[in-house]
C-alpha positions, 0 to 999 in steps of 0.5 A: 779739163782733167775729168774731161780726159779721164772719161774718154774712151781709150785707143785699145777699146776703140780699136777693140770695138771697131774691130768686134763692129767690123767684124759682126757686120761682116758676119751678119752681112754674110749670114744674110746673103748666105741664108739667101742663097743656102735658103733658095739652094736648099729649096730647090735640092729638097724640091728636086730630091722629093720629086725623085722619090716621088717618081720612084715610088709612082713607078713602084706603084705602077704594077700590082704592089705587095703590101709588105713592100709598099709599107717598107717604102713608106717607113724609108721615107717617113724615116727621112721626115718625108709625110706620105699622103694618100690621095682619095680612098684606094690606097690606105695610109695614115691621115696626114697632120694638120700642118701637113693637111694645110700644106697639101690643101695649099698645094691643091694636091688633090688635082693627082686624082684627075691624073696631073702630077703636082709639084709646088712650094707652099707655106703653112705653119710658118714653114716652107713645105714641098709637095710632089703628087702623082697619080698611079693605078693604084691610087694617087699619092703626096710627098710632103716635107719642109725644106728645114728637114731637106737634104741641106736642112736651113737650120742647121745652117742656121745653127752654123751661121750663129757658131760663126757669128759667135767665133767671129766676134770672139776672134774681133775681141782678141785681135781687137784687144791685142792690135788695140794695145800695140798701137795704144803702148807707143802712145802712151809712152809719147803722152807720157813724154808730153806730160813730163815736158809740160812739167819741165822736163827737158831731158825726155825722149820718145823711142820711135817705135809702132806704125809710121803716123805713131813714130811721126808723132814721137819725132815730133815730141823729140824735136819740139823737145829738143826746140824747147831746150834751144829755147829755153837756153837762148832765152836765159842768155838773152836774159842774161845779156839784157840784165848786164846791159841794164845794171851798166847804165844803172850802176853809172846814174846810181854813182852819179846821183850819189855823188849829186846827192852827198855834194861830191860833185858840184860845179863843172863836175855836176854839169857832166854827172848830169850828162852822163846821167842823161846819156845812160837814162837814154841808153836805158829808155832806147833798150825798154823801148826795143823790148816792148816793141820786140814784145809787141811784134809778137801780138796779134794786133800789132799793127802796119799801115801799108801803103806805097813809099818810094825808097828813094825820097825815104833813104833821101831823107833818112841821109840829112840825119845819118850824114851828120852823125857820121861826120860827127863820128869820122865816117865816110857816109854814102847815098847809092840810089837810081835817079828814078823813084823805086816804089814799094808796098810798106809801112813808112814809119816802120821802114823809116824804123828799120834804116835807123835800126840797121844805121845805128848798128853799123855806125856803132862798129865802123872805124872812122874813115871807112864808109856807111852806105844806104842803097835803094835798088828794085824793091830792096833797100841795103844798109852796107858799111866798112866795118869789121864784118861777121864771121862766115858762121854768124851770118845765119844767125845773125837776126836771131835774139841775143845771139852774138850779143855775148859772142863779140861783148868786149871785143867789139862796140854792142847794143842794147841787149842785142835786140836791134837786129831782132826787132828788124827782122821781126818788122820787115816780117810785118811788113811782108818783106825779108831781109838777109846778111851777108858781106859788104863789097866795103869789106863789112857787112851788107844788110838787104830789105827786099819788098814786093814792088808796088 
């Protein structure tokens, strides 16, 4: 995994590189099209110039030229890279090179001689080349030249478009490099961050520096950060929590089987040793069973077989248990339903499960006298009871792991490791449905499961 990381590209390079790419294909893109329209406009400028010099000296030519004047004409335009042609034998110039003879044969210049003027474009030699012949009475003469040596010589341009190419790329490499490092530095620093929180570190925080996706990812360490300790410290309470609750019961059968095992206590004393070593393996086998069932909701495979159930036949049910274990303990149980089925999308077993879990919780904290009401309503079912209550800032965190466990340990009655209302929210979850807290018109706490009606 390591080598993997370490052989990818980094994002200043990227950066660099998309930058330098951006920029020579916008270079080349330009070069093209410019030496389109550069290449046609300086065809047809050489074209319309040569034509020009052409009638100039057409018209020099028209009445009886010196020689010592035609010559400083010629010389003018041979000066310019302008190849002048005699047409026939009457007038007496240079014979013309052999990429020049290609391009005057190719141009048919030689129809000046029947008195038509020729204009034309030809290639020869791998070049473009202009011809403009006129005849005179004097004799018919061409001009030839390419468009590389016209008045907007291609390769100049040429020569210009690769400068740019070359500048261009070279400003792609700085801007590239520079914007590539500045995106790249506030990343590093959050994957160093990152790093450091996988080593253990809790204490790491990013500053929330660069581009706006940059400073969003940098929130997100400080706040998965700032989550993980939350965590961590919920997680060492709750370990805490869980390990008093199994060192009581293990503290009483210890001394109990002690005491069985050395003969201290034999008789009627032996008989409630053993209960009360029976009570504390069960209060033991309850808090492992809520533990691996808390474990086992978090599994992908954990699994609910949903059906329709009618709240009113499952709380009926539920209430032949739940009245007798209140009477036992001196509270006043009570059943609200409608006198019509209420039914629901749910697991059964499971929300047989919850009840249970939200009775117990309340049966454990009602004083006697006061009253533990099951309730079934459209799509909800409610668990209310008369006892103490919770405080108004308890509420939200009531169903979170361990939580109050050792905010009301020793001033109220508690459960096992304060797992219970956690495993309820964590099935009714499974279940697709909610559940909320909040208080009781009997002046304790109402708990209220709400399903999607079926």
């Amino acid at each position: 995994m390591s080598d993997t990381v370490r052989t990818r590209t980094s994002l200043a390079f990227r950066v660099t590189a998309s930058c330098l790419l951006v920029a020579i294909v916008a270079v080349v893109v330009a070069a093209l099209v410019g030496l389109r329209l550069v290449g046609a406009t300086a065809r047809q400028v050489t074209r319309d110039v040569l034509a020009q010099q052409a009638d100039v000296v057409a018209a020099q030519l028209a009445p009886a030229p010196t020689a010592a004047g035609f010559r400083a004409v010629v010389q003018v335009l041979q000066g310019q890279d302008v190849a002048v042609v005699g047409l026939g034998d009457t007038l007496r110039l240079p014979a013309p090179g052999p990429d020049v003879a290609v391009a005057l044969r190719r141009a048919d210049a030689d129809r000046a001689l029947t008195g038509v003027p020729v204009s034309a474009v030809v290639g020869a030699d791998g070049r473009t080349w202009i011809v403009e012949a006129r005849p005179t009475p004097a004799g018919a003469f061409a001009l030839a030249r390419t468009t590389d040596t016209g008045p907007l010589g291609t390769g100049l341009i040429r020569r210009n478009l690769a400068f740019a190419l070359l500048a261009g790329a070279a400003v792609a490499l700085l801007v590239g490099g520079v914007v590539g490092t500045l995106l790249a530095r506030p990343l590093r620093r959050t994957a160093s961050a990152a790093h450091m929180l996988r080593t253990g570190r809790r204490d790491v925080r990013v500053p929330l520096a660069g581009p706006g996706e940059v400073a969003e990812v940098a929130t997100a360490v400080n706040e998965l950060a700032d989550a993980l300790t939350r965590s961590e410290r919920r997680q060492r309470e709750f370990l805490l929590s869980v390990s008093h609750e199994l060192r009581t019961p293990l503290t009483a059968v210890r001394g109990f089987a002690e005491s069985l095992a050395d003969g201290v206590v034999t008789g009627d004393g032996a008989r409630a040793a053993g209960t009360t070593i029976l009570h504390e393996a069960q209060r033991l086998d309850r808090l492992v069973a809520d533990l691996m069932e808390l474990a086992r909701l978090e599994a992908d495979d954990f699994r609910v077989d949903m059906t329709t159930v009618d709240l009113v036949a499952l709380l009926t049910e539920a209430a032949a248990v739940w009245r007798a274990r209140c009477a036992a303990a001196g509270v006043d149980f009570r059943l609200d339903l409608p006198p019509a089925p209420v039914p629901v999308r749910a697991d059964p077993r499971r929300l047989r499960q919850v009840v249970d879990g939200l009775a117990e919780n309340a049966l454990r904290l009602v004083p006697a006298g006061a009253p533990l009401v099951l309730a079934a309503r459209a799509g909800t079912v409610q668990v209310r009871d008369g006892g103490p209550g919770l405080a108004p800032d308890d509420y939200p965190l009531v169903f979170e792991r361990g939580a109050l466990h050792d905010r009301y340990r020793g001033h109220r009655p508690v459960g096992t490791g304060g797992v219970g209302l956690a495993l309820v929210h964590g099935l009714v979850t499974r279940m697709g449905g909610t559940i909320s807290a909040s208080p009781a018109p009997e002046g304790g706490a109402c708990f209220t499961v709400a399903f999607r009606s079926s």
